[in-house]
C-alpha positions in Angstrom: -105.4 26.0 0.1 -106.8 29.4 0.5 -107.7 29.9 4.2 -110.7 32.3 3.2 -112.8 30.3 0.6 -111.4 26.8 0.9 -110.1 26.7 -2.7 -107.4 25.3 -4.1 -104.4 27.4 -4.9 -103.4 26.6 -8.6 -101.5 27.8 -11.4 -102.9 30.5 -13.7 -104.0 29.2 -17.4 -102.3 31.1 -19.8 -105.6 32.7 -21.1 -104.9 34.7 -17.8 -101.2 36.5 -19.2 -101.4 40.2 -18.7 -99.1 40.5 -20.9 -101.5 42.4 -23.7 -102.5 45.1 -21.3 -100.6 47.7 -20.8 -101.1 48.7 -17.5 -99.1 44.9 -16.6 -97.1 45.4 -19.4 -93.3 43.8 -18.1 -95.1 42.8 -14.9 -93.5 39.5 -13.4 -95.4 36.1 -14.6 -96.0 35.2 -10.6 -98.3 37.4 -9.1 -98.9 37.4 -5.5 -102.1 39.1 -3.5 -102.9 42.6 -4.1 -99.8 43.0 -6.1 -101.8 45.3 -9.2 -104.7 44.3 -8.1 -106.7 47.0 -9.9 -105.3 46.4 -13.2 -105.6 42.3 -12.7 -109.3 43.5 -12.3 -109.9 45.5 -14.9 -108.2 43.6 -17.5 -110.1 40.8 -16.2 -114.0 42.4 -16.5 -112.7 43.6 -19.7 -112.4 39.7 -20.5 -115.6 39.3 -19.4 -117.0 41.8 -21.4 -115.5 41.1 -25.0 -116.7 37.0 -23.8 -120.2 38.2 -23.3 -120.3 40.1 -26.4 -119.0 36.4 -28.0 -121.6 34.6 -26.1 -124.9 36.2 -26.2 -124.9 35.1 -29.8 -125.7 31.3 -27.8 -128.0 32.4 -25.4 -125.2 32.5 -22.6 -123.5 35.7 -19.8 -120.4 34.6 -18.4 -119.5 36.8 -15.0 -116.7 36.8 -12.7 -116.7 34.9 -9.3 -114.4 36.5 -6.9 -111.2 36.8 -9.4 -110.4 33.1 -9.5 -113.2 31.6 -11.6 -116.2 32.5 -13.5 -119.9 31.3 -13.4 -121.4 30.8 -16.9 -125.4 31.3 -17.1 -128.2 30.7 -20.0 -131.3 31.9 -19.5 -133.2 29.2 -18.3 -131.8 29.8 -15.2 -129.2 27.3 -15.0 -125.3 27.8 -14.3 -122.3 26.0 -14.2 -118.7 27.2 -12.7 -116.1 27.6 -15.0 -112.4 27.4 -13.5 -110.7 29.7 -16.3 -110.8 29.9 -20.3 -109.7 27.0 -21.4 -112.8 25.1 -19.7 -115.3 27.5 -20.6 -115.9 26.3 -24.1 -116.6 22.7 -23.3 -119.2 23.8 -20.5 -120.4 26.6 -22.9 -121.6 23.9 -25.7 -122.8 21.6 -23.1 -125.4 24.9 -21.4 -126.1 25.5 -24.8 -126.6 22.4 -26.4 -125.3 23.7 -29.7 -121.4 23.2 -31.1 -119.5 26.6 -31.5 -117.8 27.4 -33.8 -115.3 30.4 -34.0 -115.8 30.9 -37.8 -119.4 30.8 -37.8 -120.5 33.3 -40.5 -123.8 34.0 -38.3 -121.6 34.5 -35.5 -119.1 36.6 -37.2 -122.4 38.4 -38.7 -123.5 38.8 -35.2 -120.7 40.4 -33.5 -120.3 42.9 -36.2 -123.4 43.9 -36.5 -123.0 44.6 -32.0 -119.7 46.5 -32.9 -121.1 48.8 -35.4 -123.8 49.5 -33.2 -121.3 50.5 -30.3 -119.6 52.8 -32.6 
């Protein structure tokens, strides 16, 4: 248990590999504190970013809570915690209350449209 926040120590989900940045690139799987801390970061809000640009097509902003989990938002207001990738899409359709759908052709409409516009 972490003696800061109370949380449960746990594995990582394998949505959190560093291995596709290259700043962690050959970096050992187990990571302890403040080893690369900076990178872990960074390729985390950069996560966080490509996610949003996914889910403002629902209505949703995902942000990062302290490095270990995220909190996932509409915009009524309401949030719910997410613990890592793998149980954001469940709690994503549920703040929604629409099924998602990777293949969406709106979807796939929508985020090309929002990378030509960055470009």
């Amino acid at each position: 248990m972490c003696v800061l926040c109370g949380e449960l120590i746990r594995s990582f989900h394998w949505t959190d590999s560093y291995e596709n940045d290259e700043n962690l690139k050959g970096q050992n799987v187990l990571i302890s504190a403040n080893e690369n801390a900076r990178e872990r970061k960074r390729a985390r809000l950069k996560r966080v970013g490509l996610l949003n640009r996914i889910l403002a097509f629902y209505g949703l902003k995902i942000d990062d809570w302290q490095g270990t989990k995220f909190v996932l938002c509409d915009k009524k207001g309401q949030s719910v915690i997410v613990n890592d990738l793998g149980d954001l899409w469940d709690k994503a359709q549920n703040l929604a209350k629409k099924e998602m759908d990777a293949l969406d052709s709106h979807l796939l409409a929508f985020l090309n449209q929002n990378t030509n516009a960055i470009h």
